[in-house]
C-alpha positions as CSV (number, residue, x, y, z in Angstrom):
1,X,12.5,7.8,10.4
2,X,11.1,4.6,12.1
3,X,11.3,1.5,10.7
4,X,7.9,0.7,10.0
5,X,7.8,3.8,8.0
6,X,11.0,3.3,5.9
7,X,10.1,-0.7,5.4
8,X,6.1,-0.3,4.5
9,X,6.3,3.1,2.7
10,X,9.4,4.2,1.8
11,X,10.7,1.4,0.0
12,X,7.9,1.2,-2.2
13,X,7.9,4.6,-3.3
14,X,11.7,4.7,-3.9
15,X,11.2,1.5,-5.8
16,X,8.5,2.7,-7.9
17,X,10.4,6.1,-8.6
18,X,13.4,4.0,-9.6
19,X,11.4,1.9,-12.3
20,X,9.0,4.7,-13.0
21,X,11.3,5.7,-16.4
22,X,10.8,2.1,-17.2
23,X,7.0,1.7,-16.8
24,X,6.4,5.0,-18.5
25,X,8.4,4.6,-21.9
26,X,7.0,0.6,-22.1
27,X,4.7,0.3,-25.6
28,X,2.2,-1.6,-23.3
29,X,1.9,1.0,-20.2
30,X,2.7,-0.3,-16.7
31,X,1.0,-1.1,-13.5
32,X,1.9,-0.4,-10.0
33,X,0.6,-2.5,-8.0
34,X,0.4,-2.0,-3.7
35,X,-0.6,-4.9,-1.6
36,X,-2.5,-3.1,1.3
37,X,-3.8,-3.7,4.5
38,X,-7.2,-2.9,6.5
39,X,-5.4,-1.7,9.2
40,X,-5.3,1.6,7.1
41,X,-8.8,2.4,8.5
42,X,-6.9,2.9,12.0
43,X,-4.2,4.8,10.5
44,X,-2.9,8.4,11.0
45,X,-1.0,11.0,9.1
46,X,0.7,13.4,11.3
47,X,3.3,15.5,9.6
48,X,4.4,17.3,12.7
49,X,5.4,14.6,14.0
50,X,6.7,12.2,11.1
51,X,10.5,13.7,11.7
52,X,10.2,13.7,15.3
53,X,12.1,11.4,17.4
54,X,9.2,10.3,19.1
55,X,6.8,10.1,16.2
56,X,3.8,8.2,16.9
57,X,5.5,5.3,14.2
58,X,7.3,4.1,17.3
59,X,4.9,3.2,20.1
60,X,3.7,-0.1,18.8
61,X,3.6,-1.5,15.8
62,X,0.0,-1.7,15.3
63,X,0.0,2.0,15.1
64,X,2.9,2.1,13.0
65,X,1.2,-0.9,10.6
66,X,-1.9,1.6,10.8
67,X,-0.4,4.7,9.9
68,X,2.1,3.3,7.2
69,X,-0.5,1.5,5.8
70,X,-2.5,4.6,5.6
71,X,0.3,6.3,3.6
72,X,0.6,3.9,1.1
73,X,-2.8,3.9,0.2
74,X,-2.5,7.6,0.0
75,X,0.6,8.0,-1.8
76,X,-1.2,5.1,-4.5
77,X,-4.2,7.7,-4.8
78,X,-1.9,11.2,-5.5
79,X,0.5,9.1,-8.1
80,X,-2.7,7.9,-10.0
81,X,-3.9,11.6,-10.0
82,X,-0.1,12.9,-11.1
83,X,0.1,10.0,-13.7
84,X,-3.2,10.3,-15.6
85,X,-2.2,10.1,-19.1
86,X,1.2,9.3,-18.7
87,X,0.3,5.1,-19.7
88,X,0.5,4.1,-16.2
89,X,-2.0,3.1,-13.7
90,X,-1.5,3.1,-9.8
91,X,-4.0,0.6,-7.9
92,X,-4.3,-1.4,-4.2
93,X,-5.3,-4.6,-3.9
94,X,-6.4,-5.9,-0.4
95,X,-5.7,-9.5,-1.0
96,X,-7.4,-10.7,2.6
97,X,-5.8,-12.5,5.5
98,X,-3.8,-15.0,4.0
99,X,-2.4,-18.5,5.6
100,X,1.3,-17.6,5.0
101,X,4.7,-18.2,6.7
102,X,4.2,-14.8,8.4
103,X,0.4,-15.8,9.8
104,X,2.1,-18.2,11.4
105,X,3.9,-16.5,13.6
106,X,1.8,-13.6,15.2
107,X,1.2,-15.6,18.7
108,X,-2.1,-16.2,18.8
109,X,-2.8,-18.5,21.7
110,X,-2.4,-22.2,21.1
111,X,-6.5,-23.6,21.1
112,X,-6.5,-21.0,18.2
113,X,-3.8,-22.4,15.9
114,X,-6.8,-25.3,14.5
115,X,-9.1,-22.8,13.8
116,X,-6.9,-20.8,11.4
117,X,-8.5,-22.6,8.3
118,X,-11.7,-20.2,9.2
119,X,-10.3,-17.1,9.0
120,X,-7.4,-17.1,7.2
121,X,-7.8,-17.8,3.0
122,X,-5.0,-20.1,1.6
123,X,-2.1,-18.6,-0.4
124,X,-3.3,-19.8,-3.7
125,X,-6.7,-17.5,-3.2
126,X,-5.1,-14.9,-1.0
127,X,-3.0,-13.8,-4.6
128,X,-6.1,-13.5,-6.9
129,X,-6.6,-9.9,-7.1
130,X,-3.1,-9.3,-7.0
131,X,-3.2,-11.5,-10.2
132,X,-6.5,-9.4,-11.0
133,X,-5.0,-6.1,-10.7
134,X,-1.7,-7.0,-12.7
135,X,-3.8,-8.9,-16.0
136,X,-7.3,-7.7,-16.0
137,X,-7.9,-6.5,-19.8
138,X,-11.2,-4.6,-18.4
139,X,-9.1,-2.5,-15.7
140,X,-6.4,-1.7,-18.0
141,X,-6.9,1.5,-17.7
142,X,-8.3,1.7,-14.3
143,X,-6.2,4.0,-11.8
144,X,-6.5,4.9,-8.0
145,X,-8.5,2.1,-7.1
146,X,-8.2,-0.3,-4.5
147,X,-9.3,-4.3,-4.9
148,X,-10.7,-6.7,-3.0
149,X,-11.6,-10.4,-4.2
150,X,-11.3,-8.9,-7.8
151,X,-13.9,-6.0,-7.4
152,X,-13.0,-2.7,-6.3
153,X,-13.4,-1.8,-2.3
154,X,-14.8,1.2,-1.2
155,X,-12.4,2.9,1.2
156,X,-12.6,5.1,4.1
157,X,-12.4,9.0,4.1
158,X,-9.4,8.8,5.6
159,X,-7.8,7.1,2.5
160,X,-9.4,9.7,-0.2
161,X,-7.7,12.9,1.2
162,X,-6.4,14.5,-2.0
163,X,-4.4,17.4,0.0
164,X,-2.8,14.6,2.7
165,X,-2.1,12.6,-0.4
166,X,-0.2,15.4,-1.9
167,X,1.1,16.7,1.0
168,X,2.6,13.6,1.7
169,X,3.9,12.1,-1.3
170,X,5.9,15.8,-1.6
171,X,7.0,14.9,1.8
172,X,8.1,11.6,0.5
173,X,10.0,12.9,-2.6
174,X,12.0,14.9,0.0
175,X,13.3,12.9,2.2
176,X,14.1,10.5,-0.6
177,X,15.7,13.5,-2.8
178,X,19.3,12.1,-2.8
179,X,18.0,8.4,-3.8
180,X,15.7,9.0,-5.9
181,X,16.3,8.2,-10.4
């Protein structure tokens, strides 16, 4: 599977199925908590062509961002659904377009490197619904949503498919089957 895939998605649900026991037997519940993207909202599941050689996570990684993006919001939604009751809650937080090490480097052109104090939001703001999501007394029992600037963000039909969701996450389990706890 192609890297995007494995690194963006795959690692965080084989993470998250490893610590699952953990979060599940804790006397104060857990939270799982996926830092997402807005490039999700250009995303595409394909299942045909996820095990393909040429699957369309290779072409360019904007479409591969997109599309894994796109899954993890998805897979966030169908493990809220499977966990209700269960003293966990599953939740995105969009934390915004941060001024980080990585912002850095994605060669814009040079006249554009002063101007980045517009558009991008400094670390120390960027992490506040992450903080949000993680502490919040009033959301403690809050599941399947997705944040942005500590309020919840309404997402795009793409991201509220319950059968892709479950489709996929199934999907996920196998292909992780041998690694996961």
């Amino acid at each position: 599977h192609e890297l995007h895939f494995q690194v963006n998605y795959l690692s965080r649900v084989l993470l998250t199925n490893t610590l699952l026991p953990l979060l599940k037997n804790s006397p104060s519940g857990g939270r799982v908590i996926n830092v997402a993207c807005k490039t999700y909202q250009h995303g595409e599941i394909d299942f045909e062509e996820l095990g393909a050689s040429q699957s369309p996570w290779q072409p360019d990684a904007h479409v591969a961002t997109s599309a894994s993006n796109l899954a993890s919001l998805l897979w966030i939604r169908e493990m809220s659904r499977q966990a209700t009751g269960k003293g966990v809650t599953f939740n995105s937080v969009y934390p915004g377009a941060a001024d980080s090490a990585i912002s850095k480097h994605l060669g814009r052109p040079w006249y554009m490197k002063p101007f980045r104090w517009l558009a991008l939001r400094p670390p120390n703001q960027a992490c506040q619904t992450i903080l949000y999501a993680a502490g919040e007394p009033t959301i403690s029992n809050t599941s399947g949503k997705c944040f942005y600037d500590c309020y919840e963000m309404k997402l795009k039909p793409r991201a509220l498919n319950d059968n892709v969701a479950k489709e996929l996450l199934e999907y996920s389990n196998r292909i992780l089957g041998p690694y996961n706890a």
